[in-house]
N, C-alpha and C positions, 0 to 999 in steps of 0.2 A: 572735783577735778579728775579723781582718779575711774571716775564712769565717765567723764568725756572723752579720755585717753583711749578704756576701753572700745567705743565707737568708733576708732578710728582706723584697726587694724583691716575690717571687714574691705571697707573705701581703699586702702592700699593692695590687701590681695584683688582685690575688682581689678584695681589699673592695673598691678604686678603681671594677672593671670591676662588680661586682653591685650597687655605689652608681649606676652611672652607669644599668644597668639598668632600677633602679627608678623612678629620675626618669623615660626614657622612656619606659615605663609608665605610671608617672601623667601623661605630661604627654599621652598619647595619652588616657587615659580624659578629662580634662579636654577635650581638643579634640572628640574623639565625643561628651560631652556640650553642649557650645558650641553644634558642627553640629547636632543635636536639638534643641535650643531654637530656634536661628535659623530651620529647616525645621520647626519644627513654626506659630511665625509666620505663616511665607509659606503653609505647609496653610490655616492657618486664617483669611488672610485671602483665598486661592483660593475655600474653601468658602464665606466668606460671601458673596465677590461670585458667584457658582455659583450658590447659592441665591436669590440677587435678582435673577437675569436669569433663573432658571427658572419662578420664581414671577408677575416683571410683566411678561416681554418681552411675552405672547400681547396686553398691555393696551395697548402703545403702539401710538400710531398721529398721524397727523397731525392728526388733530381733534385728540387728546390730549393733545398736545405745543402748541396754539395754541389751543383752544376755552375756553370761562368755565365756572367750576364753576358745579353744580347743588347748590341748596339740598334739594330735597327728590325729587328724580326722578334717571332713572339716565342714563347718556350723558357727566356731564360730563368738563370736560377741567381742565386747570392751565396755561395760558399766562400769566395775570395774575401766578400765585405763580412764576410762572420768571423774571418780568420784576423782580417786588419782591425777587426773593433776591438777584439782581441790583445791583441799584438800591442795597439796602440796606447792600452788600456795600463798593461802590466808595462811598460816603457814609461807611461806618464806618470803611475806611481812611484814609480824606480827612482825618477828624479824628483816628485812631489815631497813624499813620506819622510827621507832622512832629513830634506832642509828643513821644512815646515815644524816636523817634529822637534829638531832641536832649536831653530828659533824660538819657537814656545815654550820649550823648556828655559832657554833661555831667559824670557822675557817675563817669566813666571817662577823659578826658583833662584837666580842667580843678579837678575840686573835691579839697581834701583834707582832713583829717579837720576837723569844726567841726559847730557848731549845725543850720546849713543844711541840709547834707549827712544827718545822720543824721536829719535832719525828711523829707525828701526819701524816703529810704530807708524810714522807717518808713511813711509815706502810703502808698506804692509795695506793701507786703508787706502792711497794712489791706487795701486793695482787692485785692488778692489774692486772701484767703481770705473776700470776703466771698461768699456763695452768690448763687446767678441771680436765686433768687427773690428773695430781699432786694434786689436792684437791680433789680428788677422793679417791685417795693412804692415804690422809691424815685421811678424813674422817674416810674413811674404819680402820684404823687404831685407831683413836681417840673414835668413836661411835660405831663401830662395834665391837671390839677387845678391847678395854684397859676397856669402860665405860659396857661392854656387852650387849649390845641394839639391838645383832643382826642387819638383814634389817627391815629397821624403815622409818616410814613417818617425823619421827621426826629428825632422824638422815642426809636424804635427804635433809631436809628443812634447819637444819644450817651450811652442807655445803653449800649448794647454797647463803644462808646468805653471807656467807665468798667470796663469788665470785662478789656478785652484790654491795654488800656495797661499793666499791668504785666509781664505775661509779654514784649510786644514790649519796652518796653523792660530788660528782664534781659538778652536776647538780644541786646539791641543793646551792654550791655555787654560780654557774652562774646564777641562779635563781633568788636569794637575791642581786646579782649587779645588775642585770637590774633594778631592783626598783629603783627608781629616788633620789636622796638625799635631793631632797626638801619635800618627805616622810618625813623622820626619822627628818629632821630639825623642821617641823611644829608639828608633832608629840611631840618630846621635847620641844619644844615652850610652846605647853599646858598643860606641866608639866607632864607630862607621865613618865616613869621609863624608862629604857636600855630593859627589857624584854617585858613592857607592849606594850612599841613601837614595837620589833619583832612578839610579838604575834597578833597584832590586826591593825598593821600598813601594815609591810613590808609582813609578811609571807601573808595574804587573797591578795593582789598584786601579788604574784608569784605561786597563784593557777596555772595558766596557762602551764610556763614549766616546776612545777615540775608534774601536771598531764603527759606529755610527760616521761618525766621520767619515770614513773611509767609503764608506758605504753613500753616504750624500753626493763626494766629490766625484765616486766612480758613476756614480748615475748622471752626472753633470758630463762626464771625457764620453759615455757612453749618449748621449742624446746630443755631442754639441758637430755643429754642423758649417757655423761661418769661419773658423777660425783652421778648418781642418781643410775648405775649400781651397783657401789660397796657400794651404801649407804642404799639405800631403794628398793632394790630389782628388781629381773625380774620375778616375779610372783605375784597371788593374789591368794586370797583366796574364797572358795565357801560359797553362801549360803549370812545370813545376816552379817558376818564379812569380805565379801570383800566390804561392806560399811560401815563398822565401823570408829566413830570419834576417835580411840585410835589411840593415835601419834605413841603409838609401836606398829605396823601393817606393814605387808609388804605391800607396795605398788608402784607396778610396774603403770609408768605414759605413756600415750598414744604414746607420743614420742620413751620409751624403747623399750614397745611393738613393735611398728614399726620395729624397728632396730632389735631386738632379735627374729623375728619371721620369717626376712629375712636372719637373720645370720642362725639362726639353720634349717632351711628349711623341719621340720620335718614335717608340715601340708601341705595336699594337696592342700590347695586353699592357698597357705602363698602367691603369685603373687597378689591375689584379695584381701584379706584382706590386705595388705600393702597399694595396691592403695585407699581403703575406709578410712584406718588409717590415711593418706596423707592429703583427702581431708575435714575429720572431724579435723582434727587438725587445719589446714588451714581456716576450719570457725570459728573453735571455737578463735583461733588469730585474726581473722576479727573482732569479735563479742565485744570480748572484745575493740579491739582498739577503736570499734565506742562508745562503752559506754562507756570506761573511757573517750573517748573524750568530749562527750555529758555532763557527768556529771560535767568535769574540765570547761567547757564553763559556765553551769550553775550557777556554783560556784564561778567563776569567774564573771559573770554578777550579782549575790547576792553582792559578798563583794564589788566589783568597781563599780558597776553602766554600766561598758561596754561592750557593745554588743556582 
């Protein structure tokens, strides 16, 4: 018995060794397909920006980058629409950021199950899935028409408010889970408060993905284009009020432009100024991402200590 026992180890390393085999087999097919997906990505968002700096670099120029578009003749530039994407940008965070953020904290440090809470949640997940255009309609309705504000920088900025709050604050909740619980325990340990702990504990810890956040939503006010139509205009204005900081200003944002100048087709050069509009918009989204990235890092390595 104990030499058949013997015999038997050999037959087990066999299957053991061609089981273990297989797995790193499969687990290599899996990681080559991973790397393929992930580098097919970064291919394709190489090509896209390749393609947009081939297409408008020959169009930029410093007139074009500061001059006033032309209604109906060729030459023009996009300085106004670079000022209102702007403008509209730091306006829609202004009211985005404080709600969103403390909603999410709220729904994430402070509420637990009840009426409130899943009223909260459900408003939050409405506006969600509600489409551009429909808060386009609304807007238009609400700032344009009932509140009389005409097209307004102001009235653009808190639809777009209405659109982004939810997804910031999602984010702001998953934000404040990542922070670890042994935060908020040592924090309360040292006798801290419910708030003092959110304020100076958990929230400088979730600098990081709510920077991200920030960073999604402003690429979302900076590329959106139906909601801004019926809100704040497809035009600007000449002279020193197409840079004016009055909220009620029409202002038409680089994105519109884009789109409104290839819809109406009325300028000769409206093919070349689309492709210039393309690829300033495209840096100016670049630009931003790498600074808020840069500053979230920073900020991040102040309050944590981590690299």
């Amino acid at each position: 018995m104990a030499r058949a026992l013997s015999t038997a180890p050999p037959v087990a390393k066999t299957f053991v060794s061609s089981n273990a085999r297989s797995r790193r087999a499969i687990d290599k097919v899996a990681t080559a397909g991973l790397w393929i997906a992930a580098s097919a990505v970064v291919a394709l968002l190489l090509l896209f920006i390749g393609y947009l700096f081939w297409q408008g670099y020959s169009e930029i120029s410093w007139h074009f980058l500061t001059g006033y578009p032309q209604s109906a003749t060729a030459g023009g530039g996009v300085g106004p629409e670079i000022f209102n994407s702007f403008y509209i940008l730091v306006l829609t965070l202004t009211f985005t950021l404080p709600i969103s953020i403390l909603a999410g904290i709220y729904l994430q440090e402070y509420s637990g199950p009840g009426r409130f809470r899943d009223i909260v949640q459900f408003s939050a997940e409405s506006l969600a899935t509600v489409p551009s255009i429909v808060m386009a309609l609304f807007g238009l309705l609400v700032f344009v028409q009932i509140l009389g504000w005409h097209f307004s920088a102001l009235g653009g900025a808190l639809t777009l408010t209405f659109l982004n709050l939810p997804a910031m604050m999602r984010v702001t909740q998953q934000a404040l889970a990542s922070v670890p619980a042994t935060y908020r325990e040592a924090s309360m340990g040292l006798g801290a408060t419910k708030w003092q702990t959110v304020l100076r504990a958990i929230l400088p810890s979730a600098i990081g993905p709510l920077t991200t956040g920030v960073v999604l939503v402003s690429g979302r006010i900076f590329g959106e284009t139906a909601a801004l139509i019926f809100t704040a205009g497809s035009s600007v204005s000449y002279g020193a009020s197409a840079y004016d900081f009055n909220p009620f200003h029409t202002a038409e944002t680089l994105a519109v432009h884009l789109y409104s100048t290839q819809r109406e087709g009325l300028v000769p050069d409206a093919t070349q100024i689309a492709n210039g509009s393309a690829l300033v918009l495209l840096v100016m989204v670049l630009v931003f991402n790498v600074v808020a990235r840069v500053v979230g890092r920073q900020l991040t390595r102040r309050f944590t200590g981590k690299a």
